[in-house]
N, C-alpha and C positions, 0 to 999 in steps of 0.2 A: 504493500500500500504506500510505503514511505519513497519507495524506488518510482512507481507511476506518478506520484505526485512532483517525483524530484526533475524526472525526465522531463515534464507539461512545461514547471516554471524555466530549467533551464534553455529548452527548446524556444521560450516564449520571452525571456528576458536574458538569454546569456548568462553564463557564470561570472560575471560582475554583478550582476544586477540582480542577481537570486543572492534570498537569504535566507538560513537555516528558520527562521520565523516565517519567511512567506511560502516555502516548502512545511510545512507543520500547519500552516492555516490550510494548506490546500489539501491535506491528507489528515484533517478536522480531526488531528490530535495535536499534544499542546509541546513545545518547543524540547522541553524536558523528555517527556516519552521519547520523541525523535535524539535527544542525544546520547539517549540508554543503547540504540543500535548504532549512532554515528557521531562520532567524538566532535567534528567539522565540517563544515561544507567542503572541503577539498578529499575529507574521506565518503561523504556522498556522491561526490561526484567521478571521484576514482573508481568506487564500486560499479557504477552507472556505466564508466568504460571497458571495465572490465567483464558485466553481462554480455553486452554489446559486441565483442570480442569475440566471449566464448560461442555466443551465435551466429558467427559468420562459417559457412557453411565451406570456404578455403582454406581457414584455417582448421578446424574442424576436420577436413579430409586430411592438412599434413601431420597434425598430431597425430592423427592413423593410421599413417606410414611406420614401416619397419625404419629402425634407425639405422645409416648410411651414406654413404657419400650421395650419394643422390640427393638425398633428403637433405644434407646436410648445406648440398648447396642451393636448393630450394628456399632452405628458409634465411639466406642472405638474399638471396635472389626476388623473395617476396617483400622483403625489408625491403630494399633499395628503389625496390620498382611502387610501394608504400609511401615513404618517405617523400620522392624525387615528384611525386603527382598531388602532394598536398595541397601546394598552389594552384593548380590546376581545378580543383574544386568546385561544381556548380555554388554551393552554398556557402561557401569558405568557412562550416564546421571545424573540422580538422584544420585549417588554418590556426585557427580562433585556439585549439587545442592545444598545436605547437608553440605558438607566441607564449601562451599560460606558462605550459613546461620550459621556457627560458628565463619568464618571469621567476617563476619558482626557484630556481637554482639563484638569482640574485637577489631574492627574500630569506622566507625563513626555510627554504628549503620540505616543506611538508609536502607538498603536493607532487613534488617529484620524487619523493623517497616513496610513495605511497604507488605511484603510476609503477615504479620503477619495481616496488614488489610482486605489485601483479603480474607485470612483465617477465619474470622472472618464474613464478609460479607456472603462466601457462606453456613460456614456452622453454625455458631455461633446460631443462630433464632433455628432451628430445634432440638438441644442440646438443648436449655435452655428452649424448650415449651417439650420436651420429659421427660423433671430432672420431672418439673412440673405436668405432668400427671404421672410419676413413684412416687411423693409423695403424689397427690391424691388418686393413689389405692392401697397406704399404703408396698409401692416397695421398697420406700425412705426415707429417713430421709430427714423434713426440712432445706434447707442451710442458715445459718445467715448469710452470708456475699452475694456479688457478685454471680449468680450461675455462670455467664460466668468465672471467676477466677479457678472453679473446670475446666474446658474445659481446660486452656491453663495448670493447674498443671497437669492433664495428657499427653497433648500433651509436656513439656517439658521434661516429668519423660521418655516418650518413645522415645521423639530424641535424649537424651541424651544415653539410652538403645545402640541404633542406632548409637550413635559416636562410643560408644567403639569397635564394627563389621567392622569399615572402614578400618584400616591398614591391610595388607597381611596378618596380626597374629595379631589376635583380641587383643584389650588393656585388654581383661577382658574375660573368660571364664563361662559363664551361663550355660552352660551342650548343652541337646539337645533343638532343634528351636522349635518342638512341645510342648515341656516342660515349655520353656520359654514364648511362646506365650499365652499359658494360665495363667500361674503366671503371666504374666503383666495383662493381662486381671482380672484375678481374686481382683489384686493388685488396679487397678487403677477403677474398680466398686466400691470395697468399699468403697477408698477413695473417690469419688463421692458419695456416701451414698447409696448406695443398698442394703439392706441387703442379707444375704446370700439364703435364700429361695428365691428369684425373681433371684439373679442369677444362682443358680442350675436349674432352670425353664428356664431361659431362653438364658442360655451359656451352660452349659453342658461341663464335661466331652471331648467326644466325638464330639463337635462340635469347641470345642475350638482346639483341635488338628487337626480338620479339617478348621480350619480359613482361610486357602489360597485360599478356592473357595469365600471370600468374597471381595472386595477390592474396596478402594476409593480412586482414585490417588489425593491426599493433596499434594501440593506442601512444605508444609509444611514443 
C-alpha cells in the first residue's frame, strides 16, 4: 500500500517534490506507521527501484542464465548499453534518477549506499560466479583482490560515461553511440580480465554495435 502510494506521488511530483508526509497522506496512514517500514524517503524510493528492477522481464531472463563467460559479458554489455541510453529517454525518468545518484555521492551519501545495495543484491552473485567460471575455462585472468570491486569499477567507469551525455550538449564528445558502446564494452572486459580471444568470441564486432537489442534496466 505504502509502495503504490509512493510510486503515484513520485510519478506525479518527482523525488524533490515528494515527501515522506504526502506519501503517508496518500496511502491514508499516518507519517509514523510509514517510517516503521521506511527509515527515509531515499529508502522508499530505492525500494520502488528496486521492485521495478526485479520486474523487468531482461533482467529477469539473465539472472536465469547459467553462470559464464557469456553471461558474464552480457551483463556488462546490458550495463553499458543501460547506462549510455539514459539520455536518450522519452520521459527523462532515469535521467532524473542519475542526476539524484551524483547528487547523493556529494551529500550525505544515503541514497547511493542504498541504490548501491540493491544493486549488488540483484545482481552482484551472478557477476562474481560468471568472472569464476570465465577463469576456469581459461577466458580470465585470476583476480587478486575483491572480484565484486571489478563489478562496481565498471559500473562507475560507465555512469560516469553517462554523466557527461546528461546536459543538452554533452560535457564530453565520444564520437558515434555504436562506436562508443563497444569501446566501453571492449574497455571495461579487459579491465575485468578477459582476454581478448573470449571477447572477440563472444562480443563481436557486430554484436556490440548491435547492443541495444540487449538491456537490463539497473537502477543503477
Amino acid at each position: 500500500m505504502i509502495l503504490g502510494a509512493a510510486k503515484r506521488c513520485f510519478a506525479r511530483h518527482g523525488y524533490t517534490g515528494t515527501t515522506t508526509k504526502s506519501v503517508a497522506a496518500a496511502a491514508a496512514i499516518s507519517e509514523a506507521l510509514l517510517f516503521k517500514h521506511f527509515p527515509s524517503k531515499a529508502a522508499l524510493y530505492a525500494e520502488i527501484l528496486s521492485d521495478e528492477c526485479e520486474a523487468d522481464p531482461a533482467l529477469t531472463e539473465l539472472l536465469e542464465r547459467e553462470p559464464s563467460t557469456a553471461t558474464l559479458v552480457e551483463v556488462i554489455r546490458g550495463m553499458v548499453e543501460h547506462f549510455l541510453h539514459i539520455a536518450d529517454g522519452p520521459d527523462q525518468e532515469e535521467a532524473q534518477r542519475l542526476r539524484l545518484m551524483a547528487t547523493s555521492h556529494l551529500d550525505d551519501g544515503e541514497f547511493a549506499r542504498l541504490l548501491y545495495a540493491k544493486i549488488e543484491t540483484l545482481i552482484g552473485a551472478i557477476f562474481v560466479s560468471s568472472l569464476e567460471r570465465a577463469v576456469a575455462a581459461g577466458d580470465a585472468r585470476l583476480c587478486s583482490g575483491d572480484p565484486l570491486n571489478l563489478f562496481w569499477f565498471a559500473h562507475h567507469s560507465v555512469m560516469t560515461a553517462a554523466l557527461t551525455r546528461l546536459p543538452a550538449t554533452p560535457c564530453l564528445a565520444y564520437g558515434k553511440a555504436e562506436d562508443l558502446e563497444r569501446q566501453l564494452c571492449e574497455f571495461l572486459l579487459r579491465g575485468i580480465g578477459l582476454n581478448d580471444a573470449a571477447i572477440a568470441s563472444h562480443l563481436g564486432h557486430n554484436q556490440a554495435a548491435d547492443a541495444g537489442k540487449a538491456a537490463i534496466a539497473e537502477s543503477a
